[in-house]
C-alpha positions in Angstrom: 0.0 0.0 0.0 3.0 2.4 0.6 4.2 2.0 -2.7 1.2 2.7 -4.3 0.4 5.8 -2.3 4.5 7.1 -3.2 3.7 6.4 -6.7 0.0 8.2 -7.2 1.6 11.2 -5.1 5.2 10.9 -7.3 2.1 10.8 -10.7 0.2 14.1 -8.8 3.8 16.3 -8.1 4.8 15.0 -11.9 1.5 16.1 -13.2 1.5 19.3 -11.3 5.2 20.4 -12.5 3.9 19.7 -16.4 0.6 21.9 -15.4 3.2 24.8 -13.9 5.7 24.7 -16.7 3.6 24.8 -19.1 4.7 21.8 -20.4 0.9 20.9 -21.2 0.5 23.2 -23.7 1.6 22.1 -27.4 2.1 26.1 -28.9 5.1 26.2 -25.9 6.6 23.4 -26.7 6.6 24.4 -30.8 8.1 27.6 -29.5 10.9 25.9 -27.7 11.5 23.4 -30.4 11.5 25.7 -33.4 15.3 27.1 -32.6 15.3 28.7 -36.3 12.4 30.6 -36.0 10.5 32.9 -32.7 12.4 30.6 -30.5 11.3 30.1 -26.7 14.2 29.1 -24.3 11.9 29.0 -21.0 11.5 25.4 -21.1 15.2 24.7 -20.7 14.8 25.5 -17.2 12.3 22.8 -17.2 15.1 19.9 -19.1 17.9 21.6 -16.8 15.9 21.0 -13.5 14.6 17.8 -14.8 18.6 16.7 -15.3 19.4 17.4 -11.9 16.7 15.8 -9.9 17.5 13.1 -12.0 21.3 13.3 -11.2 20.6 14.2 -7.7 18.0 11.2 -7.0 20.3 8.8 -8.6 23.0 9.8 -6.1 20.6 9.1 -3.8 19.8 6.1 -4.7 23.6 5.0 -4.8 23.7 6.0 -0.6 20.8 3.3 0.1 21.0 -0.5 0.1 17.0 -0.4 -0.5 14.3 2.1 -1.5 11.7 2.9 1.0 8.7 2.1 -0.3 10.0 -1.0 -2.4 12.4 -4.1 -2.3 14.9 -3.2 -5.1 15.6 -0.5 -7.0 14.7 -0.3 -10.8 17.6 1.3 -12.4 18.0 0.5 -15.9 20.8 -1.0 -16.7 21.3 -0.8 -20.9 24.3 1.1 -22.1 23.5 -0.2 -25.7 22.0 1.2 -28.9 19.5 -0.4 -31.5 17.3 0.0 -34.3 14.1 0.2 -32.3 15.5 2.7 -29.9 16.8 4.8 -32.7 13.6 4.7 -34.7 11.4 4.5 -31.8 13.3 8.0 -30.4 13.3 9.4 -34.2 9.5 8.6 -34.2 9.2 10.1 -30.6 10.4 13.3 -31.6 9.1 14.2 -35.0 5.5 13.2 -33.2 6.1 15.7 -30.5 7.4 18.1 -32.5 4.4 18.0 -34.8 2.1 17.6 -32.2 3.5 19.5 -29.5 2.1 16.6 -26.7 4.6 13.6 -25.9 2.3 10.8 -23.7 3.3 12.7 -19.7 1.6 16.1 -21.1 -1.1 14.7 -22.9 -2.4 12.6 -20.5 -2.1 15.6 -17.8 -3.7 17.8 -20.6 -6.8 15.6 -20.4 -7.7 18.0 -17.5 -8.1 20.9 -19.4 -10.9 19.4 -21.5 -10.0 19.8 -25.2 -10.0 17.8 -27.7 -6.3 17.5 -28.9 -4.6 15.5 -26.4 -7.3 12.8 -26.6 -6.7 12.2 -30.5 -2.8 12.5 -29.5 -3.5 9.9 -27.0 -5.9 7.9 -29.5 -3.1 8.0 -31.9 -0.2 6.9 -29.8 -2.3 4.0 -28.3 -3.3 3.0 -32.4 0.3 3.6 -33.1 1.7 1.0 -30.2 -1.0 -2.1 -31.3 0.4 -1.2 -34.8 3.7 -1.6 -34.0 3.1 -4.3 -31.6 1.1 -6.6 -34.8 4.2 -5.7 -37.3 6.6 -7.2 -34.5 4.6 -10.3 -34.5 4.1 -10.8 -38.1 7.8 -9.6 -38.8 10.0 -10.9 -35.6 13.6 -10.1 -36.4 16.6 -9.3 -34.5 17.5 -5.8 -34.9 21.0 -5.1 -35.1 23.1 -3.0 -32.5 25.0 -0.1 -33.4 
């Protein structure tokens, strides 16, 4: 029970820092992505803090010999590089940067009660059970880089 309590209040303080930034809103993240153009740097504050919670709670981490709430930690552990990440991060990226939503904003954008980040959503979800039939119809070993 005290893991699931730490996570819906970690999902609430995510939610609330994607409301505050303004990360919910696709015209600010255009504006930040579109460097050539009427470019908007306020969101690197939002990648630069992100970075070092990140960094910081990882150091964290490293102090403990268990997390609180949990038996193990769940560190990933990949160094490596692949098709599917490559494409799946290519893919990632031209979607947000055409839509302006990537699936933690959208899904906090539901609360504002338009209509765009339930097509995004709607799309991503048609997107994975696409790519999730092609892997079964095609299975192949994709080769590291």
């Amino acid at each position: 029970m005290k893991a699931q309590v730490a996570a819906l209040f970690a999902g609430l303080l995510f939610g609330l820092g994607l409301v505050v930034s303004q990360m919910i809103n696709p015209d600010k993240i255009i504006g930040f992505l579109n460097v050539t153009g009427d470019w908007d740097p306020s969101l690197a504050l939002v990648l630069v803090a992100a970075v070092t919670m990140s960094f910081l709670g990882l150091r964290l981490a490293a102090r403990r010999t268990r997390p609180i709430v949990s038996d193990k930690f769940q560190i990933p552990s990949r160094r490596d590089l692949d098709g599917r990440l490559i494409i799946g991060a290519a893919i990632f990226g031209i979607g947000w940067g055409l839509a302006g939503y990537c699936p933690g904003p959208a899904l906090a954008a539901l609360t504002v009660g338009t209509w765009e980040p339930v097509v995004f959503l709607g799309a991503m979800f048609l997107g994975s059970l696409l790519c999730r039939f092609f892997e079964s119809r095609f299975p192949q070993k994709a080769p590291k880089i």
